[in-house]
C-alpha positions as CSV (number, residue, x, y, z in Angstrom):
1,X,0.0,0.0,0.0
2,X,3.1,2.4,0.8
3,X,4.8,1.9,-2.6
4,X,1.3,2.5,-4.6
5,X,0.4,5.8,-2.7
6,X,4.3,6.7,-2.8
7,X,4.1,6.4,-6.9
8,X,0.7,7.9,-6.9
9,X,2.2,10.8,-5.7
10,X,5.0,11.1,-7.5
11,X,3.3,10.6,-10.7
12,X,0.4,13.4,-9.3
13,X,3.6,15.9,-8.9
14,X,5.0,15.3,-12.4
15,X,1.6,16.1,-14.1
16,X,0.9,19.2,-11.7
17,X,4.5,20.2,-13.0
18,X,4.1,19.7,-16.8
19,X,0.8,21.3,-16.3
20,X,2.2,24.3,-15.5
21,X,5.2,24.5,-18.1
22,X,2.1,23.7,-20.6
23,X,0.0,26.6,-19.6
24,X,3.4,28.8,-19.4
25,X,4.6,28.0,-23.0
26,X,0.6,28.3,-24.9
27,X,-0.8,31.2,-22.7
28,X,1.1,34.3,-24.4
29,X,0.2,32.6,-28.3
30,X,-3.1,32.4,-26.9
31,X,-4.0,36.0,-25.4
32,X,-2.8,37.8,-28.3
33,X,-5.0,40.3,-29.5
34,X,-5.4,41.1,-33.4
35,X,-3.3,44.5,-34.1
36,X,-3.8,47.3,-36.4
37,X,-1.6,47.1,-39.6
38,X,-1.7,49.8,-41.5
39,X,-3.4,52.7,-41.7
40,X,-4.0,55.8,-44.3
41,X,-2.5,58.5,-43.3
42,X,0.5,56.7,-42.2
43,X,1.3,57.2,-38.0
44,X,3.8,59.9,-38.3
45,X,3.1,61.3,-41.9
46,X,2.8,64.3,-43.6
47,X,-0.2,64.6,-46.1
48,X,-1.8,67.4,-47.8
49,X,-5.1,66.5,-46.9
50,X,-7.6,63.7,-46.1
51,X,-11.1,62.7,-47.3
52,X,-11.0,59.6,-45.9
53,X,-9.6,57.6,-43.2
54,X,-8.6,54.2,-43.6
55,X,-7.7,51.7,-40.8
56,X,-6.7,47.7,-41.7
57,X,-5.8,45.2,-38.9
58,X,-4.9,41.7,-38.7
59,X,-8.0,40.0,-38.7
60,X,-12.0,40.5,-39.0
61,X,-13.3,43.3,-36.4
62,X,-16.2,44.8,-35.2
63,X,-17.7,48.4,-33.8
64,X,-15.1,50.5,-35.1
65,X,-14.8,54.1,-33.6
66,X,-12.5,56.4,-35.2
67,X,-12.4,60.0,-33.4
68,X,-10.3,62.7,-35.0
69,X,-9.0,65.5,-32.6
70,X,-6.5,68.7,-33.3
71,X,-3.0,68.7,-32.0
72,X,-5.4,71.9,-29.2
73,X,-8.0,68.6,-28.5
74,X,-10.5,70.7,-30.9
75,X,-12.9,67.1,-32.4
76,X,-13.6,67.2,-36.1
77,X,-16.9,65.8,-37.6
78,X,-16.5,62.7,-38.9
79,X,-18.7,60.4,-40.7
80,X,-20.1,57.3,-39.5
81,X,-17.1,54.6,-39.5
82,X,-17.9,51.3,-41.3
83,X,-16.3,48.3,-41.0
84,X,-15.4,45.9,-43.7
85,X,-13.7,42.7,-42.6
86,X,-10.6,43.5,-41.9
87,X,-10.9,47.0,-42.9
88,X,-12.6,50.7,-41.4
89,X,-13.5,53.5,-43.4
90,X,-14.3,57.0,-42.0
91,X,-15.2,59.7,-44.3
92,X,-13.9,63.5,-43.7
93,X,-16.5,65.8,-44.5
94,X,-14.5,68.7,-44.5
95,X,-11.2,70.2,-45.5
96,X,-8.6,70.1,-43.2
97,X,-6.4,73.4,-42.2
98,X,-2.7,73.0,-42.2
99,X,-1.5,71.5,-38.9
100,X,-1.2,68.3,-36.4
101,X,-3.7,66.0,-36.1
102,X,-4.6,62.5,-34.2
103,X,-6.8,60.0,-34.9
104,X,-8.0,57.4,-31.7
105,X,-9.9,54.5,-32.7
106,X,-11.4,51.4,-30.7
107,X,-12.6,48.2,-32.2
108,X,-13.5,45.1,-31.0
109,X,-11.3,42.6,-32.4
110,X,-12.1,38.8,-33.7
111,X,-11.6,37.3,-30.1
112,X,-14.0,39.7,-28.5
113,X,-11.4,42.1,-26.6
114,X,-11.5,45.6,-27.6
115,X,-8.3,46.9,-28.9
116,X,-7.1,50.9,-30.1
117,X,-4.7,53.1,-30.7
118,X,-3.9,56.8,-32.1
119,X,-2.5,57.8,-34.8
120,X,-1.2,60.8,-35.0
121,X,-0.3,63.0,-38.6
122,X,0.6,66.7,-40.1
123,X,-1.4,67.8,-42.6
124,X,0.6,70.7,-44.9
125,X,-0.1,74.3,-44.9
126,X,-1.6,75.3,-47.9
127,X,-2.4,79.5,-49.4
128,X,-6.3,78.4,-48.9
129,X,-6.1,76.3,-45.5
130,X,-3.1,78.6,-44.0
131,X,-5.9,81.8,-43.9
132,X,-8.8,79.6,-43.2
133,X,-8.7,79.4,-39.0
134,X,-8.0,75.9,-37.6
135,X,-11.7,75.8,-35.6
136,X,-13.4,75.9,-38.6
137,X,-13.8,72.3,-38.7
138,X,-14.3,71.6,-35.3
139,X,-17.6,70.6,-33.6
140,X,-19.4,69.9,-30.6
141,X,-19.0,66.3,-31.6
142,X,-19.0,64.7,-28.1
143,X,-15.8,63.9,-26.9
144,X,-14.4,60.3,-25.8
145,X,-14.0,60.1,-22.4
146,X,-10.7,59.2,-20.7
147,X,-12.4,55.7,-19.7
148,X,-13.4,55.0,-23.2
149,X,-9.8,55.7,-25.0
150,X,-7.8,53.5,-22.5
151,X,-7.9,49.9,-23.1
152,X,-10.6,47.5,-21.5
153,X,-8.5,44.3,-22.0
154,X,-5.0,44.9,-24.3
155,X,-3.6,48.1,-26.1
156,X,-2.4,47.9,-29.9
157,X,-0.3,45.5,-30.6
158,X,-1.4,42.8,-28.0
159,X,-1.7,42.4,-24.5
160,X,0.0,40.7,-21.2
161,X,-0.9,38.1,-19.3
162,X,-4.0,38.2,-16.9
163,X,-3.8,37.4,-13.6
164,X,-5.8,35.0,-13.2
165,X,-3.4,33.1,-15.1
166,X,-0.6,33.4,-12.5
167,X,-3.0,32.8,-9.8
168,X,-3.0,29.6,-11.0
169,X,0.5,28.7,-12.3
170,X,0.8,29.5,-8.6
171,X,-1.7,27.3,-7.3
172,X,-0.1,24.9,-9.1
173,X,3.5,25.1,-8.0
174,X,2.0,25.1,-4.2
175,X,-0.3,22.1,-4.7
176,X,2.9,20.1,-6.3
177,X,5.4,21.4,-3.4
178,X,2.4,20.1,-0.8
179,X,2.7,16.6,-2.6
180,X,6.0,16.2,-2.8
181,X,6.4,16.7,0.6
182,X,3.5,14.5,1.6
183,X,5.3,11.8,-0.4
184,X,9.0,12.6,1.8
185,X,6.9,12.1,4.8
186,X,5.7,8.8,3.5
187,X,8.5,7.7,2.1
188,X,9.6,6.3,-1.6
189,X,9.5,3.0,-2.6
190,X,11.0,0.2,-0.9
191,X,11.7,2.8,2.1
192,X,10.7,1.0,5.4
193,X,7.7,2.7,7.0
194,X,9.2,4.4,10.4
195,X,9.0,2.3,13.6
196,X,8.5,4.0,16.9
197,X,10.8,4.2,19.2
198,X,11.4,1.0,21.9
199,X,12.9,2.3,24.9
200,X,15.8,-0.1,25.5
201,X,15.3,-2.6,28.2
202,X,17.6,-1.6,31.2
203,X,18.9,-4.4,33.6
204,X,16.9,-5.6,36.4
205,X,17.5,-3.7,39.5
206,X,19.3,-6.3,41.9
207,X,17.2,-7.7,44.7
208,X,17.3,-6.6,48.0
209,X,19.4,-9.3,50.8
């Protein structure tokens, strides 16, 4: 009965432990998050103007919401974004005045996280945008709040691992210490079980004359 339980254990430790080193090695492939991968204007570019605004990420995605803000915070009315597989497509009513812009969008990506990003650009100075002042364009287009721009589960470009998951690479590590010392104190196989003590027998005491 001592060497079963003993090899029970032992075989209970090596699956807790391969367990773990299994969830450790497939969690990060299977938390990432789709990613935007391209995007017209380019981030960083300098364009003489916009119509439209074109976002593509890696995979299909869903309620898109593209924002577009002056370099000041001023919002510029937008068209309704529309998404297209892969692809969302903002129309820009308006001309824009020379300047810095930035474009925040959020989508929900194919595994049901919500991702975005900004993307910010310069748009040149032209003879007919340079006199035209920049608030032209802007609106009382309600802003998006602080809580709405910051990721709900993983920024552009993927995401780190939850805790839940290291709760319970943790759980796992304690449960295999617990049984490995479990099987110490029951010792391995063909290890004698302990034997309590026997006081040794001491001489009889010699009898009284």
């Amino acid at each position: 009965m001592e060497f079963t339980l003993s090899n029970l254990l032992r075989r209970t430790l090596v699956a807790v432990i391969g367990c773990g080193l299994f969830l450790s090695v497939t969690a990060p492939a299977a938390l990432a998050h789709d990613s935007l991968k391209s995007s017209s204007p380019a981030k960083g570019a300098t364009v003489s103007g916009v119509e439209t605004i074109e976002l593509e990420y890696s995979s299909r995605v869903r309620f898109p919401l593209v924002v577009l803000r002056t370099a000041a915070g001023q919002m510029i009315k937008l068209g309704e974004p529309q998404a297209d597989g892969p692809k969302v497509r903002t129309a820009v009513p308006g001309p824009l005045a020379g300047g810095s812009y930035v474009i925040a969008w959020r989508v929900v990506s194919s595994d049901g996280h919500p991702i975005e990003g900004e993307i910010p650009f310069t748009v040149k100075a032209t003879s007919s945008s340079s006199t035209a002042p920049e608030t032209a364009a802007a609106t009382t287009a309600p802003a998006v709040s602080a809580q709405t721009t910051r990721p709900a589960a993983a920024a552009q470009g993927g995401g780190g691992i939850p805790g839940w998951l290291w709760a319970g690479l943790a759980a796992l590590v304690v449960l295999g210490l617990a049984i490995w010392l479990l099987s110490r104190r029951t010792g391995g196989p063909g290890e004698p079980a302990g034997q309590p003590d026997v006081p040794a027998e001491r001489p009889d005491a010699p009898t009284a004359p």
